[in-house]
C-alpha positions as CSV (number, residue, x, y, z in Angstrom):
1,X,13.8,0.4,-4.2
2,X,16.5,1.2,-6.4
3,X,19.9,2.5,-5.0
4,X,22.3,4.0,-7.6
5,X,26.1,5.5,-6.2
6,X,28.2,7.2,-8.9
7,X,30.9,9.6,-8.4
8,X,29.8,11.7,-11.6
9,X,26.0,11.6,-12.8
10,X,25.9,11.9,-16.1
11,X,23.7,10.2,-19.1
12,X,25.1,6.8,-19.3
13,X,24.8,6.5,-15.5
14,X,21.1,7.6,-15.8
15,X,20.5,5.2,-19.1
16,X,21.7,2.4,-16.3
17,X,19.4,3.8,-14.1
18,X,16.6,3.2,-17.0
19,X,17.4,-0.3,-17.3
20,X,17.8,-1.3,-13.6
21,X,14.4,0.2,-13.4
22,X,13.1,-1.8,-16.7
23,X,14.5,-5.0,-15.4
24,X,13.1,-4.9,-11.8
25,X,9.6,-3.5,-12.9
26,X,8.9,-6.0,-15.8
27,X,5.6,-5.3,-17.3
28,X,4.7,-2.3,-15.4
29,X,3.6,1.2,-17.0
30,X,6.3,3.2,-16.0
31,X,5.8,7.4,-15.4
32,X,8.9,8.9,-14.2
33,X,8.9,12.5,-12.8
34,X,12.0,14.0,-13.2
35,X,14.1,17.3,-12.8
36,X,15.4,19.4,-16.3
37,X,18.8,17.7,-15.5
38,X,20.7,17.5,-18.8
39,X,22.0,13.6,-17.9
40,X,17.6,13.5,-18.2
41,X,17.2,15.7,-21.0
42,X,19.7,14.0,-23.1
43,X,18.6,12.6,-26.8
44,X,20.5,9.2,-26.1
45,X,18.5,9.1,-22.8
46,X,14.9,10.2,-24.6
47,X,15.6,7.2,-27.1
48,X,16.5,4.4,-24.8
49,X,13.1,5.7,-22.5
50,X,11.2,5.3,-25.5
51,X,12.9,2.1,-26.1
52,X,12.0,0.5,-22.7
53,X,8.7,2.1,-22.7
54,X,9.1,4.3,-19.7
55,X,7.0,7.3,-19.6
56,X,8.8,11.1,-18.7
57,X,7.5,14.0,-17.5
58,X,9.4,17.0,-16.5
59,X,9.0,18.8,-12.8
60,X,8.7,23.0,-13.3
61,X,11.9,24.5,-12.6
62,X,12.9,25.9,-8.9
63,X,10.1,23.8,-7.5
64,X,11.9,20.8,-5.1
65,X,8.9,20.5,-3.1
66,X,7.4,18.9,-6.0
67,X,10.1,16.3,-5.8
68,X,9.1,13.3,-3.2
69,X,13.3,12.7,-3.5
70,X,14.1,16.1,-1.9
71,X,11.8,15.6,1.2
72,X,13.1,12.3,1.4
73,X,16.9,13.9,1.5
74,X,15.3,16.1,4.1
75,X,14.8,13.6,6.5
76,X,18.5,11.6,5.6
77,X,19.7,15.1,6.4
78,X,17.8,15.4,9.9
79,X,18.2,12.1,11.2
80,X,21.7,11.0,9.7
81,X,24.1,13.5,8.8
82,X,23.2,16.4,11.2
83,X,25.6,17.0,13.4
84,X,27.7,13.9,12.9
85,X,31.3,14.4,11.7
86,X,31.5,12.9,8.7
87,X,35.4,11.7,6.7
88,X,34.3,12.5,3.0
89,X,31.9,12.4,1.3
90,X,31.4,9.1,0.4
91,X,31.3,7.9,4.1
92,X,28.2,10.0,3.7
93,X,26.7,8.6,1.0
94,X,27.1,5.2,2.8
95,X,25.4,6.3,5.8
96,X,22.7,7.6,3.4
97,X,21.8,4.9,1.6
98,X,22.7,2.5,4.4
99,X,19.6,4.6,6.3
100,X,17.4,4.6,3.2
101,X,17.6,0.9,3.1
102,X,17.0,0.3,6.3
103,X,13.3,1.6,6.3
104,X,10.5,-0.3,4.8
105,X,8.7,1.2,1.3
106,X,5.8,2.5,3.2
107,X,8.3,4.3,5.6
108,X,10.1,5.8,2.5
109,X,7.1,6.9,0.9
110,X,5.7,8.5,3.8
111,X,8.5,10.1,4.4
112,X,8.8,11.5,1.0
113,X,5.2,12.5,1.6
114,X,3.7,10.7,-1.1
115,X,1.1,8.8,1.4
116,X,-0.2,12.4,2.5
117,X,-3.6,13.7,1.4
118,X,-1.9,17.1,0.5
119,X,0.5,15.2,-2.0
120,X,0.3,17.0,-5.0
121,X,-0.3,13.9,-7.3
122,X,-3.7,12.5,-4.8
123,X,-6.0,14.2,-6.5
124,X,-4.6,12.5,-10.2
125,X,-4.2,9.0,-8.3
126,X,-7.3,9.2,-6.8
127,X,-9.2,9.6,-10.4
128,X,-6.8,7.1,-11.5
129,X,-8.0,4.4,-9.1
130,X,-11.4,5.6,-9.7
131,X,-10.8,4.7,-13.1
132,X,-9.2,1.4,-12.3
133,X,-12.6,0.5,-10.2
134,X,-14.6,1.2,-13.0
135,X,-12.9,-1.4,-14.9
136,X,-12.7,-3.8,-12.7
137,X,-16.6,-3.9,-11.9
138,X,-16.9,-4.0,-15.5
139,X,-14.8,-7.0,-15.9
140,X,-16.5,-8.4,-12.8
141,X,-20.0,-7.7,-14.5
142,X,-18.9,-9.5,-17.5
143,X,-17.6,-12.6,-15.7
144,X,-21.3,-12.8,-13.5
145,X,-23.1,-12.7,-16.5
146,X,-26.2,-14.8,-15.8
147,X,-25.9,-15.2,-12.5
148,X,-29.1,-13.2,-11.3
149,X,-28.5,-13.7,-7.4
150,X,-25.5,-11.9,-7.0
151,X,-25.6,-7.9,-7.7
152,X,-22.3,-5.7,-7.7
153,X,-22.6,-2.6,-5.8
154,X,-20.0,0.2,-6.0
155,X,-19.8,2.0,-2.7
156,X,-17.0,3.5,-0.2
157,X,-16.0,1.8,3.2
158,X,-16.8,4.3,5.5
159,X,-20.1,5.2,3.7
160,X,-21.7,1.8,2.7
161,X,-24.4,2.4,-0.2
162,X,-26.9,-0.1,2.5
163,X,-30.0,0.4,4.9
164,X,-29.9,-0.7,8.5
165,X,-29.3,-4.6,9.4
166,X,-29.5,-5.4,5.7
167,X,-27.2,-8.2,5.6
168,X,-26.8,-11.7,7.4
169,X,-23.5,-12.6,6.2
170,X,-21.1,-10.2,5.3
171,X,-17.2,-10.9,3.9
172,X,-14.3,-8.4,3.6
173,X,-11.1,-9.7,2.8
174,X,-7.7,-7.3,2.8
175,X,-9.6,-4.3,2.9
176,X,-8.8,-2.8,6.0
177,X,-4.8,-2.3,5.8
178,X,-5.4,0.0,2.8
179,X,-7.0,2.0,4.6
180,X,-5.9,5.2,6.8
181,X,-6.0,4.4,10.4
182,X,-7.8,7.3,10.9
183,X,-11.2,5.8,8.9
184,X,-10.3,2.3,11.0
185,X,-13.7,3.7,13.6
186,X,-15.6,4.8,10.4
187,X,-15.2,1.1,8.5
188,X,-16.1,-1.2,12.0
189,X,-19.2,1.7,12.2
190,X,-20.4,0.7,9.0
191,X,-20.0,-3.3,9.3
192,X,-21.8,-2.9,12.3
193,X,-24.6,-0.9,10.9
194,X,-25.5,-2.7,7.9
195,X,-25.1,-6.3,9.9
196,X,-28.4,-7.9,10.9
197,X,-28.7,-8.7,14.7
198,X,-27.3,-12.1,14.2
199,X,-25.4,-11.7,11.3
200,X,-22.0,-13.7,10.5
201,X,-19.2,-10.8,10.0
202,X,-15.6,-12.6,8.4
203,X,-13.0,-9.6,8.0
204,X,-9.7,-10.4,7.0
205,X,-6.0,-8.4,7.4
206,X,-2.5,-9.1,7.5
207,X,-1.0,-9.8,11.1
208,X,2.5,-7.8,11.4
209,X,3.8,-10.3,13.1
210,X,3.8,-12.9,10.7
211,X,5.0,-10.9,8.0
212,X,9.0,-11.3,7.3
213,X,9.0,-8.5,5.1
214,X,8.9,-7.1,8.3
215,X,12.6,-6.6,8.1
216,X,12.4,-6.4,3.8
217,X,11.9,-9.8,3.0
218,X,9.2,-11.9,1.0
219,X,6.7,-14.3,2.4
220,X,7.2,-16.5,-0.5
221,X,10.5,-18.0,-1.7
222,X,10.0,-16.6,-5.4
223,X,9.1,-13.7,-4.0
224,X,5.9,-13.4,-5.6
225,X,4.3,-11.6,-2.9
226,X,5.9,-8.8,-0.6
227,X,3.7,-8.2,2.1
228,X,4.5,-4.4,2.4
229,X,2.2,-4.0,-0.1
230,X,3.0,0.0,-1.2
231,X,-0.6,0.7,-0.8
232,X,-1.1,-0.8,2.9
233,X,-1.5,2.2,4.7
234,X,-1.4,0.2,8.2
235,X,-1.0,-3.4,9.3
236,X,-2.0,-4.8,12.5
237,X,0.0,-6.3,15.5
238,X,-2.4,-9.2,16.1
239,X,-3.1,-8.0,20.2
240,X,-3.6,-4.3,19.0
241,X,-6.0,-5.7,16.4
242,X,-8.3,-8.3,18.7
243,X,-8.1,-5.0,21.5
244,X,-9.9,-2.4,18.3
245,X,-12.2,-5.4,17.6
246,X,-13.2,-5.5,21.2
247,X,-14.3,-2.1,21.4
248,X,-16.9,-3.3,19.3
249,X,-17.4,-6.7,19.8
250,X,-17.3,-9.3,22.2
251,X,-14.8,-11.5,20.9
252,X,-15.5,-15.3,21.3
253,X,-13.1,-17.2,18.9
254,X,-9.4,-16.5,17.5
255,X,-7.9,-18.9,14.7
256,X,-4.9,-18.9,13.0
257,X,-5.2,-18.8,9.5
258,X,-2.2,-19.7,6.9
259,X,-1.8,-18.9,3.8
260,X,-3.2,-15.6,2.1
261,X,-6.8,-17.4,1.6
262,X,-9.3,-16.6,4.4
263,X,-11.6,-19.7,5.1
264,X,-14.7,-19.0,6.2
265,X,-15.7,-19.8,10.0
266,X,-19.3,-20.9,11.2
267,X,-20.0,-19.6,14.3
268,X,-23.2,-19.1,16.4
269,X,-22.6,-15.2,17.0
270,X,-23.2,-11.6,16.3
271,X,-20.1,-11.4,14.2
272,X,-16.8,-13.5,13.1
273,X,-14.4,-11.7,11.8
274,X,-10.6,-13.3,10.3
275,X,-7.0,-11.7,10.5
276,X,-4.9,-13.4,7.6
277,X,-2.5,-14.9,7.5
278,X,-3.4,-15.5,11.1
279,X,-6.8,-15.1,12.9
280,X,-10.7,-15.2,13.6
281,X,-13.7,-13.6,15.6
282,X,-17.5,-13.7,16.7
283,X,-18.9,-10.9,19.1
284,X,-22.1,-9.5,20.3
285,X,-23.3,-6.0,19.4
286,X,-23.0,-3.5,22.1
């Protein structure tokens, strides 16, 4: 997140804006959505865009629901500047961003309602990551080459492309947290369906507990890896976790796991499943 306080907005403040945004996301294709602002607009601004290879594209005029910003202004307004007596204005703007701060990235997007299904943009993200998929299976298809025991199967979580008990072992790492909590049911459903009697289950997911970006810090000292991953759409406490597991399964075995590898567990059991950086199961179908 990227927090920028000027008295006067104008083009060179949004050109700084440009290279803060350059110089944080390194490498990244950059699209931003923007209002017709003339500090935007701006041929100096247009050039050095180009220049840093950031993408623009313009929101229609009189349309702020369009702009994730404005809902998120809409909550400051709500639950920081309503009906508190404020000295000037940039006491306000203090509180603001000192509120905006405080909240973790997948608390500011939701907020700004980007993480709702109703979000304008899903339907152009969605064919995006479809897109992305196809890729990568392609890339993965490439890299198997020769390898006739192993076959790559594109399918969805809660709708597994499988018959009945198909499978003896079966491995999903960091899957779960990217999904809605509502689809949590659907996903443990389908494990259990396409899982053979005595099948070996290892499922792995980040435990909130152990995650210091918990209060916006890294895990790793380089910060290589910030565990509030944008696209995490919910991360487990590790009791609340073992207690949705047990509606399942009986649960026979918890490890602590470190690191952001899972190793797998042998176990004599219906199922094993892993919480990393932290845990792992086996239960009995019920």
């Amino acid at each position: 997140m990227l927090l920028h306080s000027v008295g006067v907005w104008n083009q060179d403040e949004f050109q700084k804006v440009l290279r803060q945004i350059r110089r944080t996301w390194r490498g990244w294709r950059i699209v931003l959505f923007l209002d017709r602002g003339s500090p935007h607009r701006a041929k100096g601004s247009m050039c050095l865009a180009s220049e840093l290879g950031i993408e623009t594209r313009w929101l229609p005029v009189a349309r702020p629901e369009l702009n994730p910003v404005d809902h998120l202004w809409r909550h400051v307004k709500q639950d920081v500047l309503a009906n508190e007596p404020t000295p000037d204005l940039y006491a306000s703007v203090g509180y603001a961003c000192q509120y905006i701060s405080g909240l973790t990235p997948q608390q500011r997007l939701r907020k700004a309602g980007v993480l709702s299904d109703t979000f304008w943009l899903h339907k152009v993200l969605h064919k995006h990551v479809k897109l992305l998929l196809s890729k990568y299976l392609k890339c993965a298809k490439i890299n198997l080459k020769g390898k006739s025991n192993i076959a790559l199967v594109r399918g969805e979580a809660t709708k597994l492309p499988f018959n009945n008990s198909f499978f003896d072992f079966v491995i999903c790492l960091e899957l779960i947290e990217h999904l809605n909590k509502k689809y949590h049911m659907l996903f443990l459903r389908e494990i259990q369906r396409v899982a053979k009697e005595k099948a070996i289950i290892i499922i792995s997911t980040p435990n909130l507990y152990s995650i210091p970006a918990f209060e916006s810090k890294y895990i790793f000292k380089d910060k290589s890896w910030n565990a509030w991953n944008t696209t995490h759409k919910y991360i487990y406490k590790s009791t609340e976790f073992i207690a949705f597991l047990d509606k399942f399964f009986k649960i026979i075995e918890l490890r602590r796991i470190k690191g952001t590898i899972t190793t797998p567990v042998r176990h004599i059991g219906r199922m094993s499943a892993a919480m990393t950086p932290a845990y792992a199961f086996s239960p009995v179908r019920r």
